[in-house]
NULO-520160 format. One record per residue (C-alpha): x, y, z; residue number from 1. Coordinates in nm, 3 decimals, always signed. Each point is the difference from the previous one (the first is absolute). Last residue first. Example, Ala and Ser with C-alpha at 12.3 -4.5 7.8 and 13.67 -1.06 7.14 Angstrom:
<recs>
c1  c2  c3  nr
+1.367  -0.106  +0.714  2
-0.137  -0.344  +0.066  1
</recs>
This chain:
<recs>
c1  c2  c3  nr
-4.333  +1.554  -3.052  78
-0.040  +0.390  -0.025  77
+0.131  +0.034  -0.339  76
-0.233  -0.249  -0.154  75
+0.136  -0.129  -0.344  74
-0.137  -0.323  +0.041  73
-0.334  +0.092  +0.092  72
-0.188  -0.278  +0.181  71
+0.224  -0.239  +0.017  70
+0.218  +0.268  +0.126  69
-0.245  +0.096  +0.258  68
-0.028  -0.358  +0.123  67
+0.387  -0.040  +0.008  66
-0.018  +0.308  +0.254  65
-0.285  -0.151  +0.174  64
+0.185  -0.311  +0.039  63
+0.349  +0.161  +0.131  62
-0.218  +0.171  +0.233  61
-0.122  -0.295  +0.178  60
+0.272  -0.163  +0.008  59
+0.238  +0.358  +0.141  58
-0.351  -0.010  +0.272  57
+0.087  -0.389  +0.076  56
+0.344  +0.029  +0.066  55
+0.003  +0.351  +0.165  54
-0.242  -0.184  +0.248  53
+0.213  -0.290  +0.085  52
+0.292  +0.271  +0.042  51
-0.217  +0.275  +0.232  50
-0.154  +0.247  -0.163  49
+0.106  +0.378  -0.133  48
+0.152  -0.114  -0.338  47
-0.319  -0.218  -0.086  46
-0.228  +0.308  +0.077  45
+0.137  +0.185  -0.238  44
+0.077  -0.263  -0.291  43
-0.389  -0.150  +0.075  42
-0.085  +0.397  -0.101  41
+0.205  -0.009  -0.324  40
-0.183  -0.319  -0.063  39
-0.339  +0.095  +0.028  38
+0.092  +0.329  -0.202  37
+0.142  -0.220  -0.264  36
-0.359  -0.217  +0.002  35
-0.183  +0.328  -0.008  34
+0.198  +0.177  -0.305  33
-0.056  -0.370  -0.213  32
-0.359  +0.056  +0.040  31
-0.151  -0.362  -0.109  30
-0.143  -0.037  +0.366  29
-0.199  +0.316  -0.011  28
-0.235  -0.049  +0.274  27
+0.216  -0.250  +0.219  26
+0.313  +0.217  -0.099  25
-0.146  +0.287  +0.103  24
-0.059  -0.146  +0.367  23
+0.320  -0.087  +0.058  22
+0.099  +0.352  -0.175  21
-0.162  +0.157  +0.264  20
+0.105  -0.258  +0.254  19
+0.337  +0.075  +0.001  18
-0.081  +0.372  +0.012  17
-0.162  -0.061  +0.334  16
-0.360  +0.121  +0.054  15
-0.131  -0.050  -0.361  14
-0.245  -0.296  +0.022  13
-0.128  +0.111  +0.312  12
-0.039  +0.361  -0.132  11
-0.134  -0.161  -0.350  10
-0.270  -0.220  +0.230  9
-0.134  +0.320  +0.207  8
-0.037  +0.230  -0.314  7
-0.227  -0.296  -0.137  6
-0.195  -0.032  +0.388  5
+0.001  +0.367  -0.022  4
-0.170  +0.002  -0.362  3
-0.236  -0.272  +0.063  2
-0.145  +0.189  +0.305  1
</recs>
C-alpha cells in the first residue's frame, strides 16, 4: 500500500513536463539543470499565452534562468 500511494505521488508530480522539473526543483533546489529546465518550460508556455500571461511566464523564466546561473555559472542550459 505504501508503494502505490509513493508510485501514485511521482505520477502526480510528473504528469506535465513542466511540473516534473517543478517538482525537481522543490527536491533538488540547488540543481542548476532543474532551474534551466523550469525556465525553458515557462519560455514554452509563455510564447503560447495570451500578452499578460507571456509577461509573467518570460518573468518567471528569466528568474529561474538567473537562478541556475547563480547556481552554476558556467551552465550551458541556463
Amino acid at each position: 500500500l505504501a508503494a502505490l500511494a509513493a508510485s501514485w505521488q511521482v505520477t502526480y508530480q510528473w504528469r506535465t513536463e513542466q511540473s516534473l522539473w517543478e517538482s525537481t526543483v522543490a527536491a533538488h533546489p540547488r540543481s542548476p539543470k532543474a532551474h534551466a529546465m523550469v525556465g525553458w518550460g515557462l519560455l514554452r508556455q509563455g510564447q503560447a499565452a495570451a500578452r499578460e500571461i507571456r509577461a509573467r511566464a518570460f518573468s518567471q523564466a528569466e528568474s529561474a534562468f538567473d537562478k541556475a546561473l547563480a547556481l552554476n555559472p558556467r551552465s550551458t542550459d541556463a
